[in-house]
Structure formats: C-alpha cells, structure tokens
C-alpha positions in Angstrom: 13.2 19.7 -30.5 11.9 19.0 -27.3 14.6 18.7 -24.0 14.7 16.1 -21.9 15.7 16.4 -18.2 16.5 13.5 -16.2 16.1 13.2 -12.5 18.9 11.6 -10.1 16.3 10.7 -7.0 16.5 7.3 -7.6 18.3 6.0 -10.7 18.4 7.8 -14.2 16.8 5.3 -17.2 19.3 4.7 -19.5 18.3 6.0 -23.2 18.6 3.1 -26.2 20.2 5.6 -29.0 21.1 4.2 -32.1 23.7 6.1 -34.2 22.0 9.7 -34.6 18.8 8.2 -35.0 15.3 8.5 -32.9 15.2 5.8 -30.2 12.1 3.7 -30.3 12.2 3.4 -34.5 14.8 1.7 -36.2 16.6 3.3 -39.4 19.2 1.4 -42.3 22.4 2.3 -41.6 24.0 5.0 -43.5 27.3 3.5 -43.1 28.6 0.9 -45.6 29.4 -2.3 -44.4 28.8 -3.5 -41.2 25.6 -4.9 -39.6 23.2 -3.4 -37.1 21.2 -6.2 -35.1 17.4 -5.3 -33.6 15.0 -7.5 -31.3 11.7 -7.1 -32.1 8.8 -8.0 -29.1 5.7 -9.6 -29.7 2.9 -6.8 -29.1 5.7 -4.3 -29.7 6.5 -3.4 -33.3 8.7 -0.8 -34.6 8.6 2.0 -37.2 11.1 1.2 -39.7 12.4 3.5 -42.2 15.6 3.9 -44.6 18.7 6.2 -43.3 16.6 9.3 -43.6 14.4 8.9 -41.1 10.4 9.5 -41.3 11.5 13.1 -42.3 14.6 13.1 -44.3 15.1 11.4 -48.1 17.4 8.8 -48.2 21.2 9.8 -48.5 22.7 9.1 -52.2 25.9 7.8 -50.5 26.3 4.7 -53.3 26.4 2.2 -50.3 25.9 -1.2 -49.9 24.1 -1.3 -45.7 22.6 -4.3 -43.6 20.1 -4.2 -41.0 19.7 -8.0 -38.9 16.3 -8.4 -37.3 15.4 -11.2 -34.4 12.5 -12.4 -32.4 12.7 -11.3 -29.2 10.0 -14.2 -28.1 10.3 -18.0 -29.1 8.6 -20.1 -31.3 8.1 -16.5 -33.5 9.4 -15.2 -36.6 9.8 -11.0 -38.0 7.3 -10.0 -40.9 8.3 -6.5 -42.2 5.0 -4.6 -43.7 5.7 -1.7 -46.3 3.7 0.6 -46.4 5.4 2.8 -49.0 8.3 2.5 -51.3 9.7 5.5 -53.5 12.8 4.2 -55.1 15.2 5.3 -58.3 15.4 2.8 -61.1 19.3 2.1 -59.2 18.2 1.4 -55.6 17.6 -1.6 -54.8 16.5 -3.6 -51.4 17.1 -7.0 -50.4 15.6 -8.9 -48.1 17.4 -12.9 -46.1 15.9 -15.3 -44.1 18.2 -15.6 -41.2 21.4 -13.9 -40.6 23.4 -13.1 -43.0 26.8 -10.5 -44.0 27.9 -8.4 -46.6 30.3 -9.4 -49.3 33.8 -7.7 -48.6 36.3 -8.4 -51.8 38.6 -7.2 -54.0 38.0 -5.0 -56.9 40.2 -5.1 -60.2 42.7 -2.5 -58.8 42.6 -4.7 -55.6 40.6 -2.2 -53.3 37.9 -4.2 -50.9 34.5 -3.2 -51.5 30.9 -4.6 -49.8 28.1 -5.9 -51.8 25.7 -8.2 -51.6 26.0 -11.3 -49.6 27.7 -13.7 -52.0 26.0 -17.2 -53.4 22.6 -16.3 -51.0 18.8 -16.1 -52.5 16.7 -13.7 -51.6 13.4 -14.2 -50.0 12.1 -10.5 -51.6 13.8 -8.1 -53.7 12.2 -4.3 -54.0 13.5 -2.3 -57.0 11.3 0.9 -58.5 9.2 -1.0 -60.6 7.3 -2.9 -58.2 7.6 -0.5 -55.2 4.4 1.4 -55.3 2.3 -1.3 -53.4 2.2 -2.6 -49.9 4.9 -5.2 -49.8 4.5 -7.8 -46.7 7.2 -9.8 -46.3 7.9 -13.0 -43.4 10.9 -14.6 -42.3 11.1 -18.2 -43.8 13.9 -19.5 -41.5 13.8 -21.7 -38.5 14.6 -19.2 -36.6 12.3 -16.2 -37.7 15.3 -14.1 -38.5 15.6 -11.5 -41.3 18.1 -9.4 -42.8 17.9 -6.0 -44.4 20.4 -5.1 -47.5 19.8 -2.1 -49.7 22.0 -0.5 -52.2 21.4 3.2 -51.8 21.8 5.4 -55.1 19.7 8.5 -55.3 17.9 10.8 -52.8 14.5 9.7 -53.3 11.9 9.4 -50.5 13.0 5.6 -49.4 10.8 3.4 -47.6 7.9 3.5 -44.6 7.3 0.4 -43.0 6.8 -1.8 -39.8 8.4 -4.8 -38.4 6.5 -7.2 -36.5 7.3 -10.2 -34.2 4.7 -12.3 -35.2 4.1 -15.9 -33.3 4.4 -19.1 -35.3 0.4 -20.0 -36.8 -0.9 -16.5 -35.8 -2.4 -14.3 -38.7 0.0 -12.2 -40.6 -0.2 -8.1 -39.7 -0.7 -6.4 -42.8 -1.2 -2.4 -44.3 -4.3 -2.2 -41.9 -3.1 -3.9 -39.0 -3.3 -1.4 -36.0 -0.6 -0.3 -33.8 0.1 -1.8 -30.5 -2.3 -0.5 -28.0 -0.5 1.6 -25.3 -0.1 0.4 -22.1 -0.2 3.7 -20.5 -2.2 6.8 -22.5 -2.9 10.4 -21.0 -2.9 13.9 -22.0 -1.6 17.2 -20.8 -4.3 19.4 -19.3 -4.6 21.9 -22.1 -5.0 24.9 -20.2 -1.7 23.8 -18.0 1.7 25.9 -17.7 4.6 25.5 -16.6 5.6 27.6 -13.2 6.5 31.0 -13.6 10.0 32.8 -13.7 9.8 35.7 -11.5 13.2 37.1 -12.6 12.5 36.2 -16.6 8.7 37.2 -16.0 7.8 34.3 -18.4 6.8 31.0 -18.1 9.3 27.8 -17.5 8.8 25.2 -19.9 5.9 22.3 -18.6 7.6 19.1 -17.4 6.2 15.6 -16.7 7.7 13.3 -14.7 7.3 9.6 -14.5 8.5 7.0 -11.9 8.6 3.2 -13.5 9.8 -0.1 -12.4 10.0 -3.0 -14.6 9.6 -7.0 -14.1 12.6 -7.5 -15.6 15.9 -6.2 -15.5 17.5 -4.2 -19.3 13.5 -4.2 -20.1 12.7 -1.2 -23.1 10.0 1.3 -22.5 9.2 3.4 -24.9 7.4 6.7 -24.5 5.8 8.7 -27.7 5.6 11.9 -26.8 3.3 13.4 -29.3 5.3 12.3 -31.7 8.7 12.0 -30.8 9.6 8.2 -29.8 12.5 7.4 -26.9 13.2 4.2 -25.2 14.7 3.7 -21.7 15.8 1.0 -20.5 14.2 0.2 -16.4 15.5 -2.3 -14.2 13.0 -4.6 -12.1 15.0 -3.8 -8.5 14.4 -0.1 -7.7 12.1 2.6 -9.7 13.8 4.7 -12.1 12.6 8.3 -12.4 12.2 10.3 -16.4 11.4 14.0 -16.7 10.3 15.1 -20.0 9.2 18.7 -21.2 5.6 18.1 -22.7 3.1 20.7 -24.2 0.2 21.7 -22.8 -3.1 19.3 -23.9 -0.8 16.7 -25.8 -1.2 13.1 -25.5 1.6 10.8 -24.4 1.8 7.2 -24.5 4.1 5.2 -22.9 4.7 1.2 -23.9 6.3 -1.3 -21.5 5.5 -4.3 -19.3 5.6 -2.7 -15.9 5.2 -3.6 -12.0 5.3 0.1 -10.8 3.8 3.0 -12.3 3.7 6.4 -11.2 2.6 9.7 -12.6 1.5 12.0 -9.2 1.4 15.7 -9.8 0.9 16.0 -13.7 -2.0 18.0 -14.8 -3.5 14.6 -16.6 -6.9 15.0 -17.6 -7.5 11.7 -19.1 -5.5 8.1 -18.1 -6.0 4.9 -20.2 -4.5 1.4 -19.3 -3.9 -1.0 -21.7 -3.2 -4.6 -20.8 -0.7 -4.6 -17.8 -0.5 -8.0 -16.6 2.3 -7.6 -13.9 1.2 -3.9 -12.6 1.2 -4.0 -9.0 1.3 -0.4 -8.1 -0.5 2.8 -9.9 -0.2 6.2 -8.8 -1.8 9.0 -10.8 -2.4 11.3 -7.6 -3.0 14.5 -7.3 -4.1 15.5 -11.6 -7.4 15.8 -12.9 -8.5 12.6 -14.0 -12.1 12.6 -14.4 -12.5 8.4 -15.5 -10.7 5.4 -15.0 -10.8 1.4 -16.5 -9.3 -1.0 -13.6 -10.2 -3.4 -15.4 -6.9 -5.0 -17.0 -5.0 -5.2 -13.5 -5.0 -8.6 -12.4 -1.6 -8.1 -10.2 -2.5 -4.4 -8.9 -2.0 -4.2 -5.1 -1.4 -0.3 -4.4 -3.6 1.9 -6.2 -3.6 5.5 -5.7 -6.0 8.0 -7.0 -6.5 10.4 -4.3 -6.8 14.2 -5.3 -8.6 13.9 -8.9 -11.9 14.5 -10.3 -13.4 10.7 -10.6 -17.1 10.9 -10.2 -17.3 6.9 -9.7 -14.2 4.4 -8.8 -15.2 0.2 -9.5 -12.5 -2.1 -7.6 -14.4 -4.9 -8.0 -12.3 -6.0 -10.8 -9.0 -6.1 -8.5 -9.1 -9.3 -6.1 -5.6 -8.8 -5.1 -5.3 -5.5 -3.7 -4.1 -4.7 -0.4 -3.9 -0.5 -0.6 -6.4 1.8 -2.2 -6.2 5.5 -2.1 -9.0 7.3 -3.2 -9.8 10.2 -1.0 -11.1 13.5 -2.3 -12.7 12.4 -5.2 -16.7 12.9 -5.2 -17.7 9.2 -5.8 -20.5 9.0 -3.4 -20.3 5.5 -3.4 -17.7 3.1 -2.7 -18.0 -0.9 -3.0 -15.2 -2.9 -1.6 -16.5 -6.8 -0.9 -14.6 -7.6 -3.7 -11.4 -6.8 -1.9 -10.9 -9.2 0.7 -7.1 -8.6 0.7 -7.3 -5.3 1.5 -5.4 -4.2 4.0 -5.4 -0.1 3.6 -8.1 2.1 2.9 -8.1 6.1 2.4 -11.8 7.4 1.4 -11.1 11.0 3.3 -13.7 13.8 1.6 -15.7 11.5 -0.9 -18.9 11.9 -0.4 -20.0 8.5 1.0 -22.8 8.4 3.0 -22.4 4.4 3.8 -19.2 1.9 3.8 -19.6 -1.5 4.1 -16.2 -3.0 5.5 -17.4 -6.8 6.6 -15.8 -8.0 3.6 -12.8 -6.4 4.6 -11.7 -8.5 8.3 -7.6 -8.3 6.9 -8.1 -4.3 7.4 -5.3 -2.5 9.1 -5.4 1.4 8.1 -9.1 3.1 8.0 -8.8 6.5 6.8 -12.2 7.5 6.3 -13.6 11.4 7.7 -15.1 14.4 6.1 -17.7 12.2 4.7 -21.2 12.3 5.1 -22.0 9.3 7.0 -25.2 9.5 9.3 -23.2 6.9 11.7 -19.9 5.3 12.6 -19.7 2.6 9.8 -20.3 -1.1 11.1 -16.6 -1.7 12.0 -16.7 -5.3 13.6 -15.4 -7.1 11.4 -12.6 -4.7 11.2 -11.1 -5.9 14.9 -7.4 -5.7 13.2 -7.4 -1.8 13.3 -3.9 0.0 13.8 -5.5 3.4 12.7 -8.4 5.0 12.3 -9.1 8.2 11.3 -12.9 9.7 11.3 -12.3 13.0 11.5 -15.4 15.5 11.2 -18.0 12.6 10.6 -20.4 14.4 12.8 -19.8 11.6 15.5 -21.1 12.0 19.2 -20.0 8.5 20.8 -17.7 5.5 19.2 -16.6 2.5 21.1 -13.4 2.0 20.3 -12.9 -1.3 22.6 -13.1 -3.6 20.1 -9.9 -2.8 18.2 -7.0 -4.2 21.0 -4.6 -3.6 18.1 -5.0 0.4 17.5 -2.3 2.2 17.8 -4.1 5.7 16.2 -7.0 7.6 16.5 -8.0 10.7 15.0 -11.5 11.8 15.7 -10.9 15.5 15.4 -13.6 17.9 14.8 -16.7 15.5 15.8 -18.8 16.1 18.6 -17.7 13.4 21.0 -19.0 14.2 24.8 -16.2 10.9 26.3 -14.5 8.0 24.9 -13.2 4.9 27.0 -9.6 4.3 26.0 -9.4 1.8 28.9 -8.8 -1.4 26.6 -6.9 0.6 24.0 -3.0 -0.9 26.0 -1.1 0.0 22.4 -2.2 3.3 21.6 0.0 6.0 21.4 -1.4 8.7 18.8 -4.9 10.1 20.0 -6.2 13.1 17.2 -9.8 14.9 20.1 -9.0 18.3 18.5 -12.3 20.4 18.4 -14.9 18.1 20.1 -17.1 18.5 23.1 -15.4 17.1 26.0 -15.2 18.8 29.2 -12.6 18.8 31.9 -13.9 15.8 33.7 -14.0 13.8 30.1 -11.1 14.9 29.4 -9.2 13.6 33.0 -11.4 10.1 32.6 -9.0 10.1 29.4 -6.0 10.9 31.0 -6.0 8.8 33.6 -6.9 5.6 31.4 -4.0 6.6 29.1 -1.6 3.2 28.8 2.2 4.0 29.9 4.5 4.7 27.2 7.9 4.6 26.4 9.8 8.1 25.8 11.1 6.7 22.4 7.1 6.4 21.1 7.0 9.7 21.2 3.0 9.0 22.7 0.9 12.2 22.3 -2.7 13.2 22.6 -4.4 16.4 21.3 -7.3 18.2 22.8 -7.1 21.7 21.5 -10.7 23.3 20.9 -12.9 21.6 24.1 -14.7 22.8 26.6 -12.5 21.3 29.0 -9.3 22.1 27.1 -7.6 24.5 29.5 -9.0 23.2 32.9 -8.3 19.4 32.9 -5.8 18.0 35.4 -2.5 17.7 34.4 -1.4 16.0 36.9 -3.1 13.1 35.3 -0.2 12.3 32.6 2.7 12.6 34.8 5.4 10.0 34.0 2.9 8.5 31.6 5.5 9.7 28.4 2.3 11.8 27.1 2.6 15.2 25.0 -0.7 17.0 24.8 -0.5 20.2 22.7 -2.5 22.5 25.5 -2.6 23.0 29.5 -4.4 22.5 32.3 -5.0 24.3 35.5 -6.8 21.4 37.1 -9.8 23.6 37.5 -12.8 22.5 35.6 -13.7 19.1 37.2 -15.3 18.5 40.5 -15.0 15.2 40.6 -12.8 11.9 40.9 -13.4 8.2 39.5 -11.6 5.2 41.4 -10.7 2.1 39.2 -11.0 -1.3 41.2 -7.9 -3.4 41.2 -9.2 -7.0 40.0 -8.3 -9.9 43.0 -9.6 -13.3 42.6 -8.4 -13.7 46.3 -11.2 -11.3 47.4 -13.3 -8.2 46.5 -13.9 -4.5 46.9 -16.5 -2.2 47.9 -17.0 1.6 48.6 -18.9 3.6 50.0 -19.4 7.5 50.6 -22.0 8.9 53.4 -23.5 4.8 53.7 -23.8 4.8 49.9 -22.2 2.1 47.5 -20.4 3.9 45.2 -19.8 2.0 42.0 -16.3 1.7 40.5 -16.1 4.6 38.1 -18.6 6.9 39.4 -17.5 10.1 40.1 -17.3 10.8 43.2 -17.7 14.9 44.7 -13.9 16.0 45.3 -13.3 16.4 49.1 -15.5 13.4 50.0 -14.9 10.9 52.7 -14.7 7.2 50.6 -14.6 4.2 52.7 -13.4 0.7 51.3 -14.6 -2.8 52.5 -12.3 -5.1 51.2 -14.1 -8.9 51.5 -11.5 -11.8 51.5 -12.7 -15.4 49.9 -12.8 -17.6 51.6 -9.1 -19.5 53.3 -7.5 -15.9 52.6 -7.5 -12.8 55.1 -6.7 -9.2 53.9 -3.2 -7.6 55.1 -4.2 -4.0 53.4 -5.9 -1.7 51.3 -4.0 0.4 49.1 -4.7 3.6 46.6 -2.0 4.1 44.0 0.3 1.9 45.6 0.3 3.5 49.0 -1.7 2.0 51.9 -4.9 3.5 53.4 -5.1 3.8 56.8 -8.1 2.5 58.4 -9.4 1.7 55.1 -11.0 5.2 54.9 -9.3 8.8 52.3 -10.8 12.1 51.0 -11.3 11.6 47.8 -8.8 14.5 46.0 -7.5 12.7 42.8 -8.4 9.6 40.3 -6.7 6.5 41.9 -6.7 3.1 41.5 -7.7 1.0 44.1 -6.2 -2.3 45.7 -6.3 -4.8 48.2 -4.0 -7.1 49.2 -4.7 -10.8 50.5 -2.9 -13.6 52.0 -3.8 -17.4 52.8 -5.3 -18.0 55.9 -6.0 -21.7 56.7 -2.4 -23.1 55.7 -3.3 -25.3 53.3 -1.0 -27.1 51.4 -1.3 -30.7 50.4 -4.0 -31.5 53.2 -7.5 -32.0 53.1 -9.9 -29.3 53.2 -13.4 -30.4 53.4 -13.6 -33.5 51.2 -10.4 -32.0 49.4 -7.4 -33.4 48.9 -4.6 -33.7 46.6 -1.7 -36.3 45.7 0.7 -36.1 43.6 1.0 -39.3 40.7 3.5 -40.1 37.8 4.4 -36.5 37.9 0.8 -35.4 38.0 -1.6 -33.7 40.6 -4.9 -35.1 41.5 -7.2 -33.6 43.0 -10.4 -35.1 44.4 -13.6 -34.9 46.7 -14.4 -31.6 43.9 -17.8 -31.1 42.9 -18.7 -33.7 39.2 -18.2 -32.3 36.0 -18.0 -28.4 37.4 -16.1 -25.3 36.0 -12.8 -24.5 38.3 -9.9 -22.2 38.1 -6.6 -21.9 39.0 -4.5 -18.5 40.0 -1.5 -18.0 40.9 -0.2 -16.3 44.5 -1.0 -12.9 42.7 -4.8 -13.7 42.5 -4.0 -13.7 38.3 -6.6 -16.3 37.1 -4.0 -18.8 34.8 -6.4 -21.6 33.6 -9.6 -23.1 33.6 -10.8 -27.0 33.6 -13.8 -29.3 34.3 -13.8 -32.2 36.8 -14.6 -35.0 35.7 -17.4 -37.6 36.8 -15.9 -38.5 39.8 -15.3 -34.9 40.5 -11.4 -35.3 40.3 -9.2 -32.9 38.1 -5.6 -33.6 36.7 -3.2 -31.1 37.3 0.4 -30.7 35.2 2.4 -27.9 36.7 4.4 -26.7 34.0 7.0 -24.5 36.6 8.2 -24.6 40.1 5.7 -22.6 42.2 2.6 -22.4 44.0 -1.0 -22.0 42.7 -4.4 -22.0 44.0 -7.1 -24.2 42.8 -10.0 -23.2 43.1 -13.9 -24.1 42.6 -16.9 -22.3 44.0 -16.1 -20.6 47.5 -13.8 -23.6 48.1 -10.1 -23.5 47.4 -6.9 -25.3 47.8 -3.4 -24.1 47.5 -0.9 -26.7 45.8 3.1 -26.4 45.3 5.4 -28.2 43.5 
C-alpha cells in the first residue's frame, strides 16, 4: 500500500473516506440497515462494486444493505452499467427509482429485522440466473434518483459495475462506453528516484507533489494513482497542497474542475490536459516534458513551462493570457500575436533568433537574453516596459529612452560601449555586469543616474568593464546608489556639462574660442567659459554650476556639472502695453491682443517651466483662464508679456 504524505504549506485537502473503503469508488455497505447516500457528476462516473471491493468476494454476512444514488447536475438522472455479476442462487439485488428505506419490523419472537422496502416495485431485480450479462439500468423517477438493496448470502465474486450521471435526452453509456477522460495525465520519469539516505545508504521513497485550487468551494478531485483512487476535497479561496509517494515511470491521472494547477519539480516526462474550462494558471516547471496540447484552456492566464524539454510551444490558442513562462526550452521559435493580453513574458535561453512583440503593446515584464538574436528585438510598441532583461544577446548599443516606465535593466554580459539613462527618472535596478564600458562611460552613467530614495534600495552593477575600478565615485554621492565595485576616479580624462533648460534665455560655452556643445567632453583642467543670452524683456542675475554661482561666468572644468542661468524681468511689464500688446482682464478672463493672427504661443511660469500652449485667433487675440493666483509669462516669438492675477 502506497503512503500518503500531506503537506501543511498552505492548507491540507481533506480526504473523502467512506467506511474502510477506497475513496474515489463507491462500495454496498457491509452493514445491515442503514443507508449510504452518493452524488454522482456528469463527466465523472464512479466504479461501483459490492462490499468486497474490486479485490475482495462479497462478505456472506446474511444482510439486508442500501446504497442511495443522486444527480449531482440538474435536469439528469443515474444509469448504473454492470459489467459483471457472479451471484449464488440466494443473493439477490434490487434496484428503486428514487429514494427509498429499508423495512425495519418485527419478527415472530418480536425481534426487528431489515428487509426489503415494504409495498415498493422494483425497476430491476439481479438474481443468479440472469446475472451473467451486461445489465444497464436508468433511473425512471423525476428526479433521476436510484437506490441500491441487495441481500447478501454467500461469498461469491459480487458485482463490477459503473454509475453514471447521465443528462436528460443524452444517449445511454453502456459496456463499451469509455471512461471519463482525465483532466490532468502524466507519468513518472522511469529512470527517477527518490533522494538518497546518507545514514540508511538507500534510497527514500519518490514523492509527487501537487498544488490545486478549485472553482468552487467542498469540490472532489480525484487522483488515480496507477491504480489506487483517492478523492480530496479543494476549496476555491487558497491552493491546497497533496504529496503522494509514486513509482518511478507510472502514470497518474488526476480528475477535477480546476482554476489552479501546479506540478513544478516532478520528473514528468509526459503532461496531457483534458478539457479544463476554468484553468487559469498551469505550472509544470522545472520536469521533463517533451510535448504539450494548450489547446483546451480558454480561461488560462499564467502558464509556466520553463525548465523542460519542449522542442515547439503554440499559444496561439490562449487569447486571454497575461503570463507566459517558457524560458530554457529549445523552441527556436516563439509566436505571440495571438496574445494581445499579455502582460509578462520569460523566453531566457530558447533558441530564438527573432521575437515579434508589436502585437504585444499591454507588455510589462520582458525577460528575454541568452538567445540568439542578431539584434535588439523591435521593441516600440512595447513603450509600457517596467523590466527588461537581455542579458548576453551579443548587444553593442540599445536605446532605452523609449520606455519612461522602466524600472529594471539587465543587460549583463553584452558588449555595450554607453547607454543614455538620461530619460530613464524611475529606474532603480541597472544589471552592466561584464560589458565594454570604460571609465568615462561608465561616469556619463553615474552622473545621469535619477535620485533615489534610501528605502528603494537603488543599485547598479558594473563588475567586469574596462572602466570598472577607475570610474569616479564621486559621481553617486547622496544619489541612494549601491554599485557592487570601486572607483579610484582615475581612468577618465574628461568631463560633460548638462545645460539647465530656461525659456527665459539660453546658454553657451566655450573652451580656447570654441563652442563646446552640451555633453561633449570636455579635457579635465580646461578653462570653460559660459555666455548666458537673456530673451528678450529679461536680464541675467547669474550663472551657476551645480547650484553654486560662477564667478565671472568663467571655471576649470574638474567634474560633470550641470549648468544654469538665472533670469529676471527687465522691462516691468505688467498689465501695460508692450509694442501693440496689451492685456485686460473680462468676465474673469484675460485677453490679450495686438498678437500676431492665428500663431503658436506659450506660456511659463516665473521659473521659465513652459505650462501651456495656444493659437491666436484671427484677430490675433488669445483668451487666457488662470486657473491659480500667480504670475505667468506669455509669450510669442521674441515678444513677451508678463500677466498676474
């Protein structure tokens, strides 16, 4: 007899047992008298046999026993099928439409006894003369029930037979008709043992465990495990978690409508699905499944395959899902326009050498490296990245600007020269491990790195660069950034300066009567000069670099900085006329006129921040609702006025 070993992670499935017999068949009672009531599901019959069981003759205990039998499903009735009947002339069995009880009375001496229910016909009665063929027999009540009543005298073989819940008009099941077809079927690698006892230097017995959730609470699953039949009740709130002890290269099948399945780590070989209409998630990670049918999973959402043996994977079939994991399995190919709902994908290590994601705009999670792509996937469509991970895909550039969103990159083990981060403001996971970036990419990084909060826990890794022990630390100082090496500030010669943008005005810079262009490096040591060009009705007050002020508008330049200038109004306006401007206020409302016809202008507020946009109209007059108390600045072409209200 096999063990079973139940695991308290979650919840433990309750067992169905009924009185001494195997769960998942039902038996006659060996007890005389009272009544034993079964439901029977449509799809889900049961192996019914007398109160010896498949193995066992029946008992020779002279007793009158009932068995009641319902229809689990409306608008259905039970049909019992027998396959074989091996009686003594004395036995006798049976069979009432609807429910019905034993006769308890008196005998002669006054003693109560049971027999058969009193003043009730019969819809089949089995004795030994006509038990040696297939008997079929249906409920004729309204309500599709059947009883059961057998009078047991001798110890012959009894009865083999099935009961059915059979819908109202469909065709009856008979001898031939074929069991119910699995939902889940695998086998046991047959080559697989269990892990080895180092003290008993043998090995421990091979256990499978499975991790289920129902779609209904008190819902049966039974699981056949070559052979041996138990039921387990799982609840529809919370998976439930079954450990049994299996035999190497057996096949076990499991029955039950189910919204979670999960069978990670189990030396399968082979996985069949049946119809499961409500499955929402499948795991079979991590065995050594070589095919797979997705194609009876309407529902399916998360399905996880990763670590296996699949040669070819077809989610074309699965509209709804949102999560696939497939990665190390040597598909070469991977189709996913069918999946517009998808949200996660893991292809890590399956030989793809192309991956069409435009189908895919919803996508989230990319986990897609050690493939053997010839180029970065096409990836716009795919603006809604939080991570993406293309580690060693033989990558020498990406542009990650498109995806405002990311939060984590992992391009470790490529052979990326620089990367602009700039427009990356939510990242805080960066994976450059083992590329080609030297010290002067690696400080463009650092300085471009978005401020963090000590609670994100920001880091960035650089281990395995050129420039991995000679960047400028310095760099990431109060930024909240963990890098896993050092620099000594060494290996780079040169500086970048990042230009503040000002719509009050504009910068310049020049070294030795050169322009210098923001973000080219400039030689370490160097004198930098900055003209700072006011528009026009402002005047400058200062230039600063990192938020301290340069004096005479002229530094060395020693570190990355960014630079500023600061502006001020300089004609006074307010409310008056400049040019053939003016403004008045009306109904709540400011008008502005004498601006050029249907022309673009914009409107900042006192920090230079540009805050809207609008068109004159024909007249060359623009309406103006200020939302706030405050000043702004209107402005169009190199003319501006500066309005309060």
């Amino acid at each position: 007899m096999r063990k079973l070993y139940f695991t308290l992670t979650l919840f433990v499935l309750s067992i169905v047992t009924s009185y001494a017999q195997s769960a998942g068949m039902i038996w006659q009672p060996s007890q005389d008298g009272p009544y034993y009531d079964y439901e029977i599901e449509q799809g889900k019959p049961k192996e019914f046999y007398d109160a010896g069981g498949p193995k066992g003759n029946m008992l020779e205990n002279y007793m009158y026993t009932l068995c009641r039998l319902k229809p689990r499903n409306s608008d259905s009735h039970i049909t019992i099928v027998f396959e074989k009947v091996e009686f003594d002339k004395i036995d006798e069995l049976r069979i009432y439409d609807g429910l019905v009880t034993l006769f308890n009375g008196p005998d002669e001496d006054g003693e109560y006894h049971y027999s058969w229910p009193k003043d009730i016909q019969p819809n089949t009665t089995i004795k030994a003369e006509n038990a040696g063929k297939p008997i079929v027999v249906s409920s004729k009540a309204p309500n599709g029930e059947l009883s059961v009543a057998f009078y047991c005298n001798s110890n012959m073989p009894g009865w083999k037979a099935m009961i059915y819940c059979v819908k109202n008009g469909d065709k009856e099941p008979t001898v031939e008709t074929p069991e119910a077809t699995p939902n889940f079927t695998f086998q046991i690698d047959p080559t697989a043992k269990g892990k080895y006892d180092e003290e008993e230097e043998e090995y421990l017995p091979l256990n499978l465990t499975l991790n289920m959730q129902g779609v209904k609470d008190g819902q049966s699953v039974e699981i056949d495990n070559n052979g041996e039949k138990q039921v387990y009740n799982v609840r529809k709130d919370m998976v439930g978690s079954v450990t049994l002890e299996v035999e190497a290269g057996k096949v076990i099948k499991v029955y039950g409508d189910l919204s979670i399945f999960r069978a990670q780590s189990n030396n399968l070989v082979s996985f069949t699905l049946g119809k499961n209409d409500n499955l929402k998630v499948l795991d079979v990670t991590m065995n050594k499944i070589t095919s797979l049918n997705l194609t009876n999973l309407p529902k399916l959402k998360e399905l996880w395959v990763s670590g296996n043996k699949l040669t070819a994977i077809d989610l074309s079939n699965l509209g709804n899902l949102e999560e696939f994991y497939g990665s190390y399995n040597k598909v070469g190919q991977l189709r996913t326009n069918m999946n517009p709902k998808l949200d996660v994908l893991s292809v890590e290590g399956m030989d793809l050498t192309e991956l069409d994601l435009t189908k895919n705009p919803n996508l989230l999670i990319l986990r897609a490296g050690h493939n053997k792509f010839e180029g970065l996937p096409n990836l716009s469509a795919n603006t809604k990245l939080q991570t993406l991970d293309m580690e060693n895909s033989n990558l020498s550039n990406i542009d990650i600007a498109p995806f405002l969103d990311l939060k984590k990159l992992d391009l470790s083990g490529n052979k990326i020269t620089s990367i602009d981060i700039s427009k990356n403001k939510n990242i805080r996971s960066i994976d450059l491990d083992q590329n080609q970036l030297d010290a002067c990419a690696i400080n463009d990084i650092l300085f471009t790195l978005p401020q963090a909060e000590k609670a994100e826990e920001a880091n960035i890794r650089l281990y395995g660069n050129t420039g991995s022990t000679t960047f400028d630390p310095s760099l990431i100082t109060n930024k909240n950034w963990a890098t896993n090496v050092t620099g000594d500030n060494t290996g780079c010669n040169t500086v970048r300066l990042r230009f503040e943008e000002n719509a009050n005005g504009t910068l310049r810079t020049t070294v030795e009567g050169n322009t210098i262009a923001e973000w080219t490096p400039i030689q370490k040591g160097k004198e930098v000069k900055v003209e700072a060009t006011p528009m026009k009705g402002y005047k400058l007050v200062k230039t600063m670099l990192n938020g301290e002020e340069i004096a005479n508008s002229t530094f060395k330049a020693n570190q990355y900085g960014l630079l500023a200038a600061l502006y001020t109004v300089d004609n006074g306006i307010s409310n008056v006329e400049i040019g053939s401007m003016q403004a008045v206020k009306h109904n709540g409302k400011i008008i502005i006129q004498g601006l050029q016809a249907e022309q673009l202008y914009r409107i900042y507020n006192t920090a230079g921040v540009l805050i809207a946009t609008g068109t004159t109209d024909a007249d060359g007059e623009a309406t103006i609702e200020m939302q706030t108390k405050g000043i702004i600045i209107v402005r169009q072409g190199d003319v501006a006025i500066k309005l309060w209200n």
